[in-house]
TORKOL-4160 file (C-alpha; in steps of 0.2 Angstrom, whole numbers, padded with zeros to 4 digits, m for minus):
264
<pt num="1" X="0355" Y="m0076" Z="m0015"/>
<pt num="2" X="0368" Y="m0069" Z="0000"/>
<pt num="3" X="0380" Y="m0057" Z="m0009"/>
<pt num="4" X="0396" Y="m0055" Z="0002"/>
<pt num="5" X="0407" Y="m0043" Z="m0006"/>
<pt num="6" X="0427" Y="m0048" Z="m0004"/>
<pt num="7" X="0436" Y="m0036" Z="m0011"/>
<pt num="8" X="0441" Y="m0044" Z="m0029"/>
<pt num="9" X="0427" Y="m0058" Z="m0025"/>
<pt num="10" X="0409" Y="m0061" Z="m0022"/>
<pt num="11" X="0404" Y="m0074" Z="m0011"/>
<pt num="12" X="0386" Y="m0080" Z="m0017"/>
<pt num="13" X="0375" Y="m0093" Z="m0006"/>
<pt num="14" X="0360" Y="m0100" Z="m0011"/>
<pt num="15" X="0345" Y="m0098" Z="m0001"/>
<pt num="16" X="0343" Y="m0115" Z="0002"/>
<pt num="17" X="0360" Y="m0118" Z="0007"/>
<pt num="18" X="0358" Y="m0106" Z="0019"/>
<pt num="19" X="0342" Y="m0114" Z="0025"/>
<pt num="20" X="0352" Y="m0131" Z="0028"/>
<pt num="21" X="0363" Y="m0123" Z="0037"/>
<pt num="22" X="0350" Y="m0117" Z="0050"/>
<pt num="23" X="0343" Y="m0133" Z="0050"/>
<pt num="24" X="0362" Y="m0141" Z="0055"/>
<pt num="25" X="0361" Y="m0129" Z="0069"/>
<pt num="26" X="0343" Y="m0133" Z="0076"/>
<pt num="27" X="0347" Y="m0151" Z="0077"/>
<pt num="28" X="0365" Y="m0149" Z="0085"/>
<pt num="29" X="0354" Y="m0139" Z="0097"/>
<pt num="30" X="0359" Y="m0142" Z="0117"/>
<pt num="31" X="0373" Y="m0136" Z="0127"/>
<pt num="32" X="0371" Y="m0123" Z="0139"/>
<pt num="33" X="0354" Y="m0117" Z="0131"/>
<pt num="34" X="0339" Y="m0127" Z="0137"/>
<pt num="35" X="0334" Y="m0140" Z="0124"/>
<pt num="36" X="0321" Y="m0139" Z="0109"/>
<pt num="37" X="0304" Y="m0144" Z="0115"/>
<pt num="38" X="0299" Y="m0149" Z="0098"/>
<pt num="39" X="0316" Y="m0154" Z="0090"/>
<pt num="40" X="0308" Y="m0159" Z="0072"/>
<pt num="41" X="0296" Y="m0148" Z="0069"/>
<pt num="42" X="0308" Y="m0132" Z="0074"/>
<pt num="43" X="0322" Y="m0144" Z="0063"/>
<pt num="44" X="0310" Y="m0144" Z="0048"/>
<pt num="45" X="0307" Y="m0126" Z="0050"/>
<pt num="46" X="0324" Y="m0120" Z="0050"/>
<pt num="47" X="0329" Y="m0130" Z="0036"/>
<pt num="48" X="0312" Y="m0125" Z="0025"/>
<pt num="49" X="0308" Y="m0109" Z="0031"/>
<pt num="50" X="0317" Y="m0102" Z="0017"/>
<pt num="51" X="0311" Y="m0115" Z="0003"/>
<pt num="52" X="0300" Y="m0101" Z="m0008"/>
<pt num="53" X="0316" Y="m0092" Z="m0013"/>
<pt num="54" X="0322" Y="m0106" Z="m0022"/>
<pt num="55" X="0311" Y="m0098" Z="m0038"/>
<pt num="56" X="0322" Y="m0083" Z="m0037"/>
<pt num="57" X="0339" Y="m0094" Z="m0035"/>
<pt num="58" X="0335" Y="m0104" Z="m0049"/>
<pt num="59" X="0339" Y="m0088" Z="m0062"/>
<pt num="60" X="0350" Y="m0074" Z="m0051"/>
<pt num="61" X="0349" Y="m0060" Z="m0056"/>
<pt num="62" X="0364" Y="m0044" Z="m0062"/>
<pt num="63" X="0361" Y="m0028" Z="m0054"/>
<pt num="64" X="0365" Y="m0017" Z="m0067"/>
<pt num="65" X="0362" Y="0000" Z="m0055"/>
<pt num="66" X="0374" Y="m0007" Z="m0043"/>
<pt num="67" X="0385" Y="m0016" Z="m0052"/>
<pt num="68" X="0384" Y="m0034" Z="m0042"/>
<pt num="69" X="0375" Y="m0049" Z="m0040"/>
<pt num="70" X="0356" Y="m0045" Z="m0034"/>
<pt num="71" X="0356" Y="m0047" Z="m0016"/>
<pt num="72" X="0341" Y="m0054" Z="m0006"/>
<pt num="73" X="0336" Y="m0039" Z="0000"/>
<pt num="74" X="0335" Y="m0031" Z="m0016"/>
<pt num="75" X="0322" Y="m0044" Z="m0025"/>
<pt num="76" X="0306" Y="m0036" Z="m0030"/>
<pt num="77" X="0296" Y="m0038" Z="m0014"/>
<pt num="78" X="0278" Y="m0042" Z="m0024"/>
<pt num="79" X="0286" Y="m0058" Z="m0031"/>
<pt num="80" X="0295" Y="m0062" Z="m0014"/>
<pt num="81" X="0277" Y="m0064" Z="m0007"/>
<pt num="82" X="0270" Y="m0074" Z="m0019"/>
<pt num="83" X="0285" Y="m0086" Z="m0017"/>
<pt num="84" X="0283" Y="m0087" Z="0001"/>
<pt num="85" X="0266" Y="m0090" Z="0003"/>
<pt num="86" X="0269" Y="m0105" Z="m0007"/>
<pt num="87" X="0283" Y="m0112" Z="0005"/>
<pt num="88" X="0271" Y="m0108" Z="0020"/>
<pt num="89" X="0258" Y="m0120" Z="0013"/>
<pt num="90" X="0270" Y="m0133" Z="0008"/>
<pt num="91" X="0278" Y="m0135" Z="0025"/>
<pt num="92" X="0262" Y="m0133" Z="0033"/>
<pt num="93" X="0258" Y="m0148" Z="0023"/>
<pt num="94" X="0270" Y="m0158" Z="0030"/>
<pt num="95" X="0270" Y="m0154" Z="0048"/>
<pt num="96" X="0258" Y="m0141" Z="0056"/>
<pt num="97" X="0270" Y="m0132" Z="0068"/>
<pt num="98" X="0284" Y="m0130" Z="0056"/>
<pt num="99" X="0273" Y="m0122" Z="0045"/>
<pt num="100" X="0267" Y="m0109" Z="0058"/>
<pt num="101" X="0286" Y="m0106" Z="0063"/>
<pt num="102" X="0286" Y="m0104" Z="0045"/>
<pt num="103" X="0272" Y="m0093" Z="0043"/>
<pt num="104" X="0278" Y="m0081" Z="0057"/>
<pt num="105" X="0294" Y="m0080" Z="0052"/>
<pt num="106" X="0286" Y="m0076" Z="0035"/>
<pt num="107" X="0277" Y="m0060" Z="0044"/>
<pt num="108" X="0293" Y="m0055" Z="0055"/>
<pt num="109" X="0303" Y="m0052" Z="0039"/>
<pt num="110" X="0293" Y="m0037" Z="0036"/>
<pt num="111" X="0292" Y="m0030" Z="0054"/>
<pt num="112" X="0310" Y="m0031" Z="0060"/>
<pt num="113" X="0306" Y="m0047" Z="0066"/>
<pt num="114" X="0292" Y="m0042" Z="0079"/>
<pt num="115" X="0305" Y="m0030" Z="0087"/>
<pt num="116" X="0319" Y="m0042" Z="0088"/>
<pt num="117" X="0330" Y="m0036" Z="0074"/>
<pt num="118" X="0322" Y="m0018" Z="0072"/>
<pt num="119" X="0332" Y="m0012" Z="0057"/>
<pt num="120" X="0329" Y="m0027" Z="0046"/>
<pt num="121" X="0318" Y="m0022" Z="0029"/>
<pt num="122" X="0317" Y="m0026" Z="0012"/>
<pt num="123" X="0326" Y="m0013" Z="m0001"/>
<pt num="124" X="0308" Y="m0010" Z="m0011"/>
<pt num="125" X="0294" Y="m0015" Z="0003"/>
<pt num="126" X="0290" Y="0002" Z="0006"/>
<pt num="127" X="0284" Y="0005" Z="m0013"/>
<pt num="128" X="0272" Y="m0013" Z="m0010"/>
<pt num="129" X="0268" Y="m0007" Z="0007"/>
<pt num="130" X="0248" Y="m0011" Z="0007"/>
<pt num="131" X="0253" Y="m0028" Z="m0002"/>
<pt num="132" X="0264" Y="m0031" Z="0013"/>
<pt num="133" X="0252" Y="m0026" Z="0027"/>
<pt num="134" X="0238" Y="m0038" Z="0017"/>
<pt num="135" X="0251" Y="m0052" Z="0020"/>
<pt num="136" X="0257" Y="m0049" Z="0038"/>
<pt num="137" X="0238" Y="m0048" Z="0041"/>
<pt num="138" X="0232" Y="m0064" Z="0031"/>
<pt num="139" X="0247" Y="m0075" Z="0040"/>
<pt num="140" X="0243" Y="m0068" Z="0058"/>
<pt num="141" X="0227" Y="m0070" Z="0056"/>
<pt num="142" X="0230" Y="m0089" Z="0057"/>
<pt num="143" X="0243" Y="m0092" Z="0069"/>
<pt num="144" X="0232" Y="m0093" Z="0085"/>
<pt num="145" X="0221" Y="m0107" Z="0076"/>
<pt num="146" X="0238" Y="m0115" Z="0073"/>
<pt num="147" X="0246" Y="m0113" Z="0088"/>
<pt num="148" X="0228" Y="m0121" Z="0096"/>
<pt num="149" X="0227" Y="m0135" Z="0083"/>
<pt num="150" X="0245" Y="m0143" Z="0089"/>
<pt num="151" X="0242" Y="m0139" Z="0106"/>
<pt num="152" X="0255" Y="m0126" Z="0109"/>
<pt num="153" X="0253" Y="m0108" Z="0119"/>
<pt num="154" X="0259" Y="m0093" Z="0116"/>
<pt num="155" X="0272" Y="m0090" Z="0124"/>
<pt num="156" X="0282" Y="m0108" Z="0118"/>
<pt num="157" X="0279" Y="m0104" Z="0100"/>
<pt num="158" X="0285" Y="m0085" Z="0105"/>
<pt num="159" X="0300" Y="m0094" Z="0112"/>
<pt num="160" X="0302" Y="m0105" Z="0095"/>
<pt num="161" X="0303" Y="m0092" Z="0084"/>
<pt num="162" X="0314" Y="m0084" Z="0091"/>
<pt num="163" X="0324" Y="m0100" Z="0092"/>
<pt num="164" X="0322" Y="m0101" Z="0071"/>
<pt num="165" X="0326" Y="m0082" Z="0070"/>
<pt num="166" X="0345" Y="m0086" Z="0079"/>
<pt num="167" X="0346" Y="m0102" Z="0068"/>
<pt num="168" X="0343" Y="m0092" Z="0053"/>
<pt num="169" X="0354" Y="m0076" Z="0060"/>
<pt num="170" X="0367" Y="m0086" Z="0067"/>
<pt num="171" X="0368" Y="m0095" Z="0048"/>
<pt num="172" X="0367" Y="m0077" Z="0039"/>
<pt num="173" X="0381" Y="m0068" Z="0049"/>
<pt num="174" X="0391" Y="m0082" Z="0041"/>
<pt num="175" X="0385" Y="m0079" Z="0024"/>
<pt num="176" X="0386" Y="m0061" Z="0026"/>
<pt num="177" X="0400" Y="m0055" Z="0037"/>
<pt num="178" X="0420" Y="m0060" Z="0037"/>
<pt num="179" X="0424" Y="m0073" Z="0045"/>
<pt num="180" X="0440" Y="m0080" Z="0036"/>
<pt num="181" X="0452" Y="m0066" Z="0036"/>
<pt num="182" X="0461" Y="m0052" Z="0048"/>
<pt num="183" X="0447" Y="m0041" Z="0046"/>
<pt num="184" X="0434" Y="m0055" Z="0056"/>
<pt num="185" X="0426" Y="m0045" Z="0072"/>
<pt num="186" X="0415" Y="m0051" Z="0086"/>
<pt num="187" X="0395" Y="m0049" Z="0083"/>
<pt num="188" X="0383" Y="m0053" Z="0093"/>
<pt num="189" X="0365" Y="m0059" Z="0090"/>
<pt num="190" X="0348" Y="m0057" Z="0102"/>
<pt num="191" X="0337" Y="m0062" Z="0108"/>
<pt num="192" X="0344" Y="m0079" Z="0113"/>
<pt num="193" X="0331" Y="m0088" Z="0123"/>
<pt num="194" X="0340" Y="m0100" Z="0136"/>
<pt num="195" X="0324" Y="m0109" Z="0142"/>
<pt num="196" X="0304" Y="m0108" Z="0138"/>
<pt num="197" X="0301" Y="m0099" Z="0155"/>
<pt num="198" X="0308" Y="m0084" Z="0147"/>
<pt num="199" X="0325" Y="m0082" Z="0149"/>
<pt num="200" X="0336" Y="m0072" Z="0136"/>
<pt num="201" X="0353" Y="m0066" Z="0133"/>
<pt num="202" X="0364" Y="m0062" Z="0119"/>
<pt num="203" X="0375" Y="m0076" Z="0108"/>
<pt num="204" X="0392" Y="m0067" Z="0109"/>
<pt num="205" X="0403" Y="m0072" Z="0093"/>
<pt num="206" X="0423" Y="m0070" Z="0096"/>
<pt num="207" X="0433" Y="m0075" Z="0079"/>
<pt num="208" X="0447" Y="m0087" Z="0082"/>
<pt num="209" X="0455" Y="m0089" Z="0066"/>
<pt num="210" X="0448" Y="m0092" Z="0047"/>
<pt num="211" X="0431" Y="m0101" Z="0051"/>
<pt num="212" X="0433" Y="m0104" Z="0068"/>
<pt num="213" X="0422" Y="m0097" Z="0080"/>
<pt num="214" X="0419" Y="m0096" Z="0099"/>
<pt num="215" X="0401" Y="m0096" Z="0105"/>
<pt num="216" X="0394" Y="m0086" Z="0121"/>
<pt num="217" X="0383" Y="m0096" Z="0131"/>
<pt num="218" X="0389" Y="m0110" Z="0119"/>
<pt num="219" X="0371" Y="m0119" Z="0112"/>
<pt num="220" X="0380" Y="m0135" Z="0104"/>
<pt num="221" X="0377" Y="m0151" Z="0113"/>
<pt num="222" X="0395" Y="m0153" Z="0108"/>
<pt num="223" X="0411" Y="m0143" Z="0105"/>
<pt num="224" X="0419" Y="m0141" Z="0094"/>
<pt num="225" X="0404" Y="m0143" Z="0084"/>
<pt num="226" X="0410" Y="m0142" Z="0063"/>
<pt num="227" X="0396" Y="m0139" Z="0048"/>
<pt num="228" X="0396" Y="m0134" Z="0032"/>
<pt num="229" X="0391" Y="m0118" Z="0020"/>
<pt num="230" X="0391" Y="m0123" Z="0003"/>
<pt num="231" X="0396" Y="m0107" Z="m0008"/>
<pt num="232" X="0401" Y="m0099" Z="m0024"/>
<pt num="233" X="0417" Y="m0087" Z="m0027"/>
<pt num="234" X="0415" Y="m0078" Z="m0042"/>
<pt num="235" X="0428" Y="m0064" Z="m0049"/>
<pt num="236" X="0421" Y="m0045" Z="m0047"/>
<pt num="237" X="0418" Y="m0041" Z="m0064"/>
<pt num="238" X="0406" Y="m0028" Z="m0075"/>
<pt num="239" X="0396" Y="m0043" Z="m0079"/>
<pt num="240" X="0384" Y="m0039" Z="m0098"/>
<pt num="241" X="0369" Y="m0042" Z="m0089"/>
<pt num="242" X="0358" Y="m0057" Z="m0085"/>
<pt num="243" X="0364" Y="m0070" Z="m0093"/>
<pt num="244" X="0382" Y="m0065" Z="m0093"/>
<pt num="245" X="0380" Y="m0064" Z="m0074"/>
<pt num="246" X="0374" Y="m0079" Z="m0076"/>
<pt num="247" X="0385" Y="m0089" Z="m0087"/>
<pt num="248" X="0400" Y="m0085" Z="m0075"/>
<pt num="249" X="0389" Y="m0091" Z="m0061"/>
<pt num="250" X="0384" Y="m0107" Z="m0067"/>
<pt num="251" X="0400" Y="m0112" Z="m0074"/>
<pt num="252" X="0408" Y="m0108" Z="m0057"/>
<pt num="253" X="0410" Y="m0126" Z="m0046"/>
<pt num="254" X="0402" Y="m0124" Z="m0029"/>
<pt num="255" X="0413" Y="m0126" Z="m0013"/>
<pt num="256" X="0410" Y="m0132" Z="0006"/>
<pt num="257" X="0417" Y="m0121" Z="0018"/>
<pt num="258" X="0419" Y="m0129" Z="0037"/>
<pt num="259" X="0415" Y="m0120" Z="0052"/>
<pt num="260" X="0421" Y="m0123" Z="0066"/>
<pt num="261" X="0412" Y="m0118" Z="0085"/>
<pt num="262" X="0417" Y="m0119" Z="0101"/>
<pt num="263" X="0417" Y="m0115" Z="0118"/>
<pt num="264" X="0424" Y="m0103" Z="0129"/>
């Protein structure tokens, strides 16, 4: 769950609404960015890669300590793993190279995203660290198996998950940040890789009114481009606990927000 506070409101996204927006952006993929070598596969991860959080989002939880809807960050890390092992083998299942972008992007979570998003981190992963380190190990410990079992080298699976880390990070910074009101500021996101010989930049994001943004180098194969995050908008309130927390949420209609990118 992505906990976005609003002042006098939450905005609350499921995991998996999240994931399908990441999955709208792989396969609107094109533009001024070279295309995806592996379209479905990279597609299948980005709208999966987040699948074992489901469990969590099923029941969300009342932070009591902090007075808000539990944010993803703050879910006990011990059960986060468990969870996500069990996504990795079920996408693996269904296509081999999703489920090693899966698997890797699995890993990265607990190391700033192999370097690219240094001060990412779980709230409570340092209290689980040697459960942590068993998992990073235990899921790199594959990927070169994996990578030789599709046929794909290192550095085009290094460029892919990168690719499904801006497809997840482009998707977050819409759940997370503002994007709808005078307060909306440009952001930026790296590493952007432009091609597989290793080119990279940096996705510049300029707000140009509530939910409409222009993208630098614009990655769309058209503009505008328009997708959808599914939300919920719940009143800030001292919630009981759990099930009070979740009473309200439950009983609260989900919404479709449209988004709107464009180019320069």
């Amino acid at each position: 769950m992505f906990v976005r506070d609003r002042a006098d409101t939450w905005q609350l996204v499921r995991q998996p609404d999240h994931a399908d927006l990441s999955g709208a952006f792989a396969a609107a993929w094109g533009g001024d960015v070279a295309p995806l070598r592996r379209p479905e596969a990279l597609g299948l991860a980005a709208t999966r890669h987040d699948d074992g959080w489901a469990v969590f989002d099923r029941r969300p939880a009342w932070d009591a300590v902090n007075g808000r809807p539990t944010n993803f960050l703050d879910v006990p890390v011990l059960g986060h793993l468990a969870f996500y092992r069990a996504c990795i083998q079920v996408v693996t299942q269904e296509d081999a190279y999703a489920g090693l972008m899966v698997s890797m992007h699995g890993a990265g979570i607990y190391n700033g995203r192999y370097g690219t998003q240094p001060g990412l981190g779980l709230t409570y992963a340092a209290d689980e660290q040697e459960a942590v380190d068993a998992f990073i190990a235990e899921q790199e410990a594959t990927h070169a198996d994996r990578a030789a079992a599709v046929g794909i080298g290192d550095d085009e699976r290094w460029v892919d998950y990168k690719l499904l880390q801006i497809f997840d990070r482009l998707s977050l910074t819409l759940c997370l940040r503002e994007w709808e009101g005078s307060d909306a500021e440009p952001f930026s996101i790296e590493p952007l890789p432009v091609d597989y010989e290793g080119g990279e930049t940096e996705l510049r994001m300029e707000p140009l009114g509530p939910w409409r943004i222009r993208l630098e180098p614009y990655p769309f194969a058209e503009s505008p481009a328009r997708f959808r995050l599914v939300r919920k908008v719940l009143p800030q309130a001292a919630y009981a606990g759990n099930e009070d927390f979740r009473l309200a949420y439950f009983g609260t209609r989900a919404e479709a927000v449209e988004l709107t990118f464009q180019r320069k």
